[in-house]
PyMOL commands that place a pseudoatom at each C-alpha (Angstrom):
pseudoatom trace, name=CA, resn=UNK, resi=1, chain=A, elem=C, hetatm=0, pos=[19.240, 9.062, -31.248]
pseudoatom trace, name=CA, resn=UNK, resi=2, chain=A, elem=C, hetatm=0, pos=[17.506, 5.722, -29.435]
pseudoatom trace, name=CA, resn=UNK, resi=3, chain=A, elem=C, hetatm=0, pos=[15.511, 6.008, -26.766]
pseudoatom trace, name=CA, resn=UNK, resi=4, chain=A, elem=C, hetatm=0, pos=[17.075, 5.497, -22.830]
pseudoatom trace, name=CA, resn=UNK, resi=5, chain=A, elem=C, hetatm=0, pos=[15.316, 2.212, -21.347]
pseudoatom trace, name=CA, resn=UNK, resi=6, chain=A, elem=C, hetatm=0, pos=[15.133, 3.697, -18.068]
pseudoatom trace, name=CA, resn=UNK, resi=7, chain=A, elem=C, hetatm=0, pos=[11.354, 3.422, -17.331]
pseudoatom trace, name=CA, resn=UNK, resi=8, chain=A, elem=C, hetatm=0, pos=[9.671, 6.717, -17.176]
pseudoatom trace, name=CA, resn=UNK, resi=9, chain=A, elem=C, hetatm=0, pos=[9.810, 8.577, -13.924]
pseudoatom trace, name=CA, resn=UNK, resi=10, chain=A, elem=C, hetatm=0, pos=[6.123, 8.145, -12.977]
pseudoatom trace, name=CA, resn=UNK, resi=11, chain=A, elem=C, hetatm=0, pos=[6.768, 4.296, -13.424]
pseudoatom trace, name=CA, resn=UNK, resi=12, chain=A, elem=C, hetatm=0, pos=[9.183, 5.142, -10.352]
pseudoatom trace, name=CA, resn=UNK, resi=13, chain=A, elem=C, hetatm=0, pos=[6.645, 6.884, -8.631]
pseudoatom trace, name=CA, resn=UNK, resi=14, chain=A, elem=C, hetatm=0, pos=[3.932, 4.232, -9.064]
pseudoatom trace, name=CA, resn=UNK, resi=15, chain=A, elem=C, hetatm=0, pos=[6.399, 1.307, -7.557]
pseudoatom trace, name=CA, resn=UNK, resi=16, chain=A, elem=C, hetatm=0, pos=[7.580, 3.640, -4.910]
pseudoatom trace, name=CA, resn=UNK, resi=17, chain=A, elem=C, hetatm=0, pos=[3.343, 4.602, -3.871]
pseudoatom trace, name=CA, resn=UNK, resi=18, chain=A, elem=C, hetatm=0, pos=[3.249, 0.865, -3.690]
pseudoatom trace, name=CA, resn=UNK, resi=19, chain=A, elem=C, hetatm=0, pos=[6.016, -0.283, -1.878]
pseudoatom trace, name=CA, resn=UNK, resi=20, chain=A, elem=C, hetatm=0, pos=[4.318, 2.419, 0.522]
pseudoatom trace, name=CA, resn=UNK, resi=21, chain=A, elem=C, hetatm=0, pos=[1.017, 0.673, 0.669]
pseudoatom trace, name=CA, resn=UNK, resi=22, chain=A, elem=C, hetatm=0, pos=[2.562, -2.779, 0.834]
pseudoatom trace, name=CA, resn=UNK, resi=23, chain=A, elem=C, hetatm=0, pos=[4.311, -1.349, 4.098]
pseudoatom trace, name=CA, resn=UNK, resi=24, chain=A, elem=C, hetatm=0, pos=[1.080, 0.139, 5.575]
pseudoatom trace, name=CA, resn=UNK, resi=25, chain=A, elem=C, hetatm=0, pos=[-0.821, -2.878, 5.343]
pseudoatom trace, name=CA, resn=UNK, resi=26, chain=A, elem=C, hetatm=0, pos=[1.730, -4.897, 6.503]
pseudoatom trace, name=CA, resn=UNK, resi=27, chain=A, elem=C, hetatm=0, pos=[2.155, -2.511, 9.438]
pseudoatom trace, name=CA, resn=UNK, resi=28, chain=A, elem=C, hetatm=0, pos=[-1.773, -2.883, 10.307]
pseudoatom trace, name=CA, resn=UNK, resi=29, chain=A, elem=C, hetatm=0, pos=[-1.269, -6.452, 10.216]
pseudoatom trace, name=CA, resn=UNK, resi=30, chain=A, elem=C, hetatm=0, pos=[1.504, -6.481, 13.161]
pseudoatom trace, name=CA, resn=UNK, resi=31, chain=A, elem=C, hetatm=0, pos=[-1.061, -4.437, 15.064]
pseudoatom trace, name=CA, resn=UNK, resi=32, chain=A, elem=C, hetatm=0, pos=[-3.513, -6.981, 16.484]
pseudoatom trace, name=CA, resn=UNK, resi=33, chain=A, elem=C, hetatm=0, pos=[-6.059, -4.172, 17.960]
pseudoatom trace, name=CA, resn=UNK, resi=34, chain=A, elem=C, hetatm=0, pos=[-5.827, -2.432, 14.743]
pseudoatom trace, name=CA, resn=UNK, resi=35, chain=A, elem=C, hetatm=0, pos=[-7.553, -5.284, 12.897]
pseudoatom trace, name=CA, resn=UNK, resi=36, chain=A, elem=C, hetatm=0, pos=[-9.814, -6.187, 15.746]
pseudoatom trace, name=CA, resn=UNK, resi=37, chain=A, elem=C, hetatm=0, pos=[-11.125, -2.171, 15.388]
pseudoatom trace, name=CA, resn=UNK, resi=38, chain=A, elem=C, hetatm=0, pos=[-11.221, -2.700, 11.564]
pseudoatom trace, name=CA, resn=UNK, resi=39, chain=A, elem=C, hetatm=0, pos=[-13.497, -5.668, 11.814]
pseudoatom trace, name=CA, resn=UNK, resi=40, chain=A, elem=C, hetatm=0, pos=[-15.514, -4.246, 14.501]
pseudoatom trace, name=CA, resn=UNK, resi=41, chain=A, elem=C, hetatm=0, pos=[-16.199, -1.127, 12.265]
pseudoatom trace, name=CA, resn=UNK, resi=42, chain=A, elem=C, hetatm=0, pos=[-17.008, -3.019, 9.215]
pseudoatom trace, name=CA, resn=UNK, resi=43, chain=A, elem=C, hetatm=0, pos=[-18.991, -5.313, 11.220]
pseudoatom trace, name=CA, resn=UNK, resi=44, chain=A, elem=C, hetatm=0, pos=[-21.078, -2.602, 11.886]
pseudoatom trace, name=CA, resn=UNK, resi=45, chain=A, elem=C, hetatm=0, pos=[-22.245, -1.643, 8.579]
pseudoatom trace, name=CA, resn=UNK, resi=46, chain=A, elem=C, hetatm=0, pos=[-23.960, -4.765, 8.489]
for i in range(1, 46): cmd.bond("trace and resi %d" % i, "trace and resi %d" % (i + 1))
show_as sticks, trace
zoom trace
């Protein structure tokens, strides 16, 4: 019997965790103060 092509169900998982991430980062992007706070903190290290 041949094999299915459907990608494996992790392969799902792994384009659906980034999707997620994409979305996050874009969402800290809209947020002005967000990135001011971000570069502020890493600012800091230094």
């Amino acid at each position: 019997m041949p094999e299915t092509l459907q990608p494996p169900r992790w392969r799902w998982l792994a384009y659906g965790l980034a999707a997620l991430v994409c979305a996050l980062i874009f969402g800290m992007y809209v947020q002005p103060d967000m990135m001011v706070l971000l570069a502020e903190q890493l600012w800091a290290c230094f």
